[in-house]
C-alpha positions in Angstrom: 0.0 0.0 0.0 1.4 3.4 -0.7 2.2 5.8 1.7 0.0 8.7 2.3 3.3 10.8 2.8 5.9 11.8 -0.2 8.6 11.4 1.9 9.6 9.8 4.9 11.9 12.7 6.2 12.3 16.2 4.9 15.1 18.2 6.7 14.9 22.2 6.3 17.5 24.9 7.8 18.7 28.5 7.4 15.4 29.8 6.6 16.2 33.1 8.6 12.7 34.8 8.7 12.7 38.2 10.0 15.0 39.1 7.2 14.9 40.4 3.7 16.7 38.0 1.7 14.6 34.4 3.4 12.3 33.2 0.9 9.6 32.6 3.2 6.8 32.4 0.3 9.0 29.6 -1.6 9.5 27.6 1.6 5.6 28.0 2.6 4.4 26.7 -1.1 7.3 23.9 -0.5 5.8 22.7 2.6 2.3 22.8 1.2 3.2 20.4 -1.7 5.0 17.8 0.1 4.1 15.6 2.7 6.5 13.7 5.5 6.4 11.6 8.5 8.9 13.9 10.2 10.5 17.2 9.7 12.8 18.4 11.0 13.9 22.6 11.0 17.5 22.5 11.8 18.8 26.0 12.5 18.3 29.3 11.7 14.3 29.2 11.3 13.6 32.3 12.8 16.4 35.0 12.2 16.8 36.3 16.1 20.3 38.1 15.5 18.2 40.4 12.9 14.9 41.1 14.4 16.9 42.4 17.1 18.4 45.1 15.4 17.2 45.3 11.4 15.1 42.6 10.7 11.1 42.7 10.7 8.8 40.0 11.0 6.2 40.1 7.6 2.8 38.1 7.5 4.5 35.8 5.1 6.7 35.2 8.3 3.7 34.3 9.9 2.2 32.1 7.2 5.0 29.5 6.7 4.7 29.0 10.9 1.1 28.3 10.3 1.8 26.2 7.5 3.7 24.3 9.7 1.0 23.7 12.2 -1.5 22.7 9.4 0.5 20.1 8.2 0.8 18.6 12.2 -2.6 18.7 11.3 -4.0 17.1 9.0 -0.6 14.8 8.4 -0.1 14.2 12.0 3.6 15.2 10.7 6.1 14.5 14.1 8.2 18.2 14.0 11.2 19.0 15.6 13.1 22.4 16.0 16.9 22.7 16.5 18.2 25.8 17.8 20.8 27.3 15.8 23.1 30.2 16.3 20.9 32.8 14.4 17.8 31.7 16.9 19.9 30.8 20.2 16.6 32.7 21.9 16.0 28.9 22.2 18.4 28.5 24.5 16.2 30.0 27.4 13.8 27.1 26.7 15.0 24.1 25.5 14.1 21.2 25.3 10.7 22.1 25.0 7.6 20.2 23.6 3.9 21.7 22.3 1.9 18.5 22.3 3.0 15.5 20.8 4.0 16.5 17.4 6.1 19.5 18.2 9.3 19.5 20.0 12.0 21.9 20.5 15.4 20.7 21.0 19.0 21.5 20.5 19.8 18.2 18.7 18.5 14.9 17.7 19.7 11.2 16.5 17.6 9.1 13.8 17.4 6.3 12.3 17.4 5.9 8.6 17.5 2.5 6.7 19.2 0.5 9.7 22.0 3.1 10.3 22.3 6.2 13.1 22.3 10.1 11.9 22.9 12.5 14.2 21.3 15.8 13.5 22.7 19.4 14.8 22.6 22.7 13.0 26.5 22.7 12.7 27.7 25.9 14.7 29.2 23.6 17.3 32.3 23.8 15.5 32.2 27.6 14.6 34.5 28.9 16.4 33.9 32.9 15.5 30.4 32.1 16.4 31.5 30.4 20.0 33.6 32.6 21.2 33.7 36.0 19.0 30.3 36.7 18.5 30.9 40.1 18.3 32.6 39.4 14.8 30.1 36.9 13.7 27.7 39.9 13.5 30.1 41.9 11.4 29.9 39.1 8.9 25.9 39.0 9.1 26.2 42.6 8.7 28.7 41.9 5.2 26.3 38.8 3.9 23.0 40.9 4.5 25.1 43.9 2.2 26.2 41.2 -0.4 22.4 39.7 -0.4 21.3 43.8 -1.2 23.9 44.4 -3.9 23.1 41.0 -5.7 19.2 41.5 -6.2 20.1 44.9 -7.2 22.7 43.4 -9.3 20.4 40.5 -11.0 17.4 44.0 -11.3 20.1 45.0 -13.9 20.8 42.0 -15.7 17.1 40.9 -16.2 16.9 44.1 -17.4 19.4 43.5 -20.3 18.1 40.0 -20.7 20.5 38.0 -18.8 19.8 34.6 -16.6 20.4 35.3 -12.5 23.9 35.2 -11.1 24.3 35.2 -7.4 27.7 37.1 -6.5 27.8 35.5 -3.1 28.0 32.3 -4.1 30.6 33.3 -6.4 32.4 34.6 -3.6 32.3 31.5 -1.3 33.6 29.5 -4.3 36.7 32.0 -5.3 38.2 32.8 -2.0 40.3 30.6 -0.6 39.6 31.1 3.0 35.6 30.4 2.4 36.7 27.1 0.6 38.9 25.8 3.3 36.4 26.9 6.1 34.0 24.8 4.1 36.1 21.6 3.9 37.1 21.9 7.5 33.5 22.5 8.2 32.4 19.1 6.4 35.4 17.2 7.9 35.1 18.2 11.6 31.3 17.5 11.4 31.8 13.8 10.1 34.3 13.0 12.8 31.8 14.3 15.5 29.1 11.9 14.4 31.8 8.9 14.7 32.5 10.2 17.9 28.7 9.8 18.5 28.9 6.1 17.5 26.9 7.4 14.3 26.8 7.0 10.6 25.9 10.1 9.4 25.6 13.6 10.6 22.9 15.7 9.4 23.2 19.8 9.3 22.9 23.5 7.8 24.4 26.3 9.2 27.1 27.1 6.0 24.4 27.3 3.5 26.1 24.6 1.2 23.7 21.8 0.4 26.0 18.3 0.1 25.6 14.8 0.6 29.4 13.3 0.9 31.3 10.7 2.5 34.0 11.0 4.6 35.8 8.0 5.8 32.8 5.7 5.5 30.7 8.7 7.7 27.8 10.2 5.4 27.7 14.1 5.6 24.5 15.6 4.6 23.7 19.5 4.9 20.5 20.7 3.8 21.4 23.9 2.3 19.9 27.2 2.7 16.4 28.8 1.8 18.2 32.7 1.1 20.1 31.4 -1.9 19.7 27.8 -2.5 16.3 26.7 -1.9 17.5 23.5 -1.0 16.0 20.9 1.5 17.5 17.4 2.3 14.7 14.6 1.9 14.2 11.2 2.7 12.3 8.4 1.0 10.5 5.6 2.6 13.7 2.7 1.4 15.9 5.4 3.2 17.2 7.1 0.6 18.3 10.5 0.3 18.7 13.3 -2.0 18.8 17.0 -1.6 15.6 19.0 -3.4 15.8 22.4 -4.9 13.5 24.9 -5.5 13.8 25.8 -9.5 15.9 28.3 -10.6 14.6 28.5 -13.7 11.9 31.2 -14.2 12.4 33.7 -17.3 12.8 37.5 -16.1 10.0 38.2 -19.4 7.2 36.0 -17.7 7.5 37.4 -14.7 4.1 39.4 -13.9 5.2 42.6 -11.9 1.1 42.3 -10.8 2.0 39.4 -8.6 4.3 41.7 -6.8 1.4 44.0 -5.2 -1.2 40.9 -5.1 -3.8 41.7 -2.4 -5.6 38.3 -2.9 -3.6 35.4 -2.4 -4.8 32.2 -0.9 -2.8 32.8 2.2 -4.3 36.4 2.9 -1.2 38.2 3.8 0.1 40.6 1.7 3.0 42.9 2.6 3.3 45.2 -0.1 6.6 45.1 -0.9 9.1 44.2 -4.0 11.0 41.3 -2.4 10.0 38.7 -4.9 13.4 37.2 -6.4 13.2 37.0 -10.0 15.3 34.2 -10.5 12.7 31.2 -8.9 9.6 29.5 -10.0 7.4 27.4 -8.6 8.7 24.1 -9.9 11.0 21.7 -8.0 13.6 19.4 -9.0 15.8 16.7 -7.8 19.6 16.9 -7.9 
């Protein structure tokens, strides 16, 4: 008998609502198509470091929370919510539970086709986030600036007919320090689910969706929902893949109306430009 559910497991992080650049609509449509037994929001959900200072909290904010609660439901989908770095608020209040279906914690091991994940956002082994976090808002500060200058930037080349380019990925990929912190990131992660007698670890936190192996330990990170729009999913044989949201909408059939849309089916409406250009609302598999 088929399952009711599409997939057994769907892993989202580094959402960051309360901020400009989260793509809260894309990640509210993305949880309304697809079903799971269990999902998990690993990090970075809600963007605390932001609404503190420059961030502001938008009904479409509001709607992919409640989306969350209608899929507990009418799925009876089993949620759980790992603090991150960017929503260490948590930390007052974890672990923490709202019924049966909802739970609040700072980590969590599964089990997935016989073998043991462990699941934590991943800034255990940030050290500028541990112990200078003074400097880890400078950088927010820089990535918020380079998230500006590229829709600005990507404005310009629809304009001239071009496809979108994201400059901060560009930047991760070309300097040498953002490569290495990556590969140390992956590594150092691995050997801490061996050291939990695992066979996997599960995270976000760098905004680099991967599934690799490193010394017979899987590493899987689920990517980001600011430039990726990636989630890490789960099938019901316990396999996994990593699932993007399409970056494949033409600048020409984009309707500017949409923009100012007063109607949708969620009734929130903000009034404000922030749609990105560059995604549609088809999915693929990678």
């Amino acid at each position: 008998m088929q399952s009711q559910y599409h997939f057994k497991t769907i892993v989202l992080s580094d959402i960051h609502l309360g901020t400009a650049g989260s793509k809260a609509r894309e990640v509210t449509s993305f949880i309304k198509q697809y079903s799971c037994e269990r999902l998990i929001l690993n990090g970075d959900i809600i963007d605390g470091w932001q609404l503190k200072k420059y961030g502001s909290w938008k009904k479409k904010h509001t709607a992919f929370l409640r989306a969350i609660l209608k899929t507990i439901e009418k799925t009876n989908t089993k949620v759980f919510y790992l603090r991150g770095n960017h929503d260490d608020f948590l930390d007052q209040m974890i672990p923490f539970s709202i019924g049966p279906n909802f739970r609040i914690q700072k980590d969590l091991t599964i089990e997935s086709a016989g073998k043991r994940f462990y699941v934590v956002h991943g800034d255990i082994f940030d050290l500028v986030t541990k112990k200078a976090k003074w400097l880890a808002h400078i950088g927010d500060l820089g990535y918020t600036f380079l998230l500006w200058v590229n829709k600005r930037y990507n404005h310009y080349r629809r304009s001239k007919g071009l496809p979108y380019y994201s400059l901060s990925q560009r930047v991760k990929q070309s300097i040498k320090v953002a490569v290495n912190y990556i590969s140390d990131f992956e590594e150092q992660l691995a050997e801490l689910a061996r050291s939990k007698e695992c066979d996997g670890i599960i995270c976000g936190h760098i905004h680099q969706p991967a599934i690799k192996t490193f010394n017979n330990i899987k590493y899987m990170n689920s990517g980001d929902w600011i430039e990726n729009l990636s989630a890490l999913v789960e099938d019901h044989d316990g396999n996994w893949e990593i699932i993007y949201y399409a970056v494949q909408r033409k600048y020409e059939e984009y309707d500017t109306s949409l923009v100012n849309h007063k109607n949708d089916q969620d009734g929130y409406n903000d009034n404000e430009p922030d749609l990105d250009f560059s995604y549609s609302d088809l999915f693929r598999l990678k």
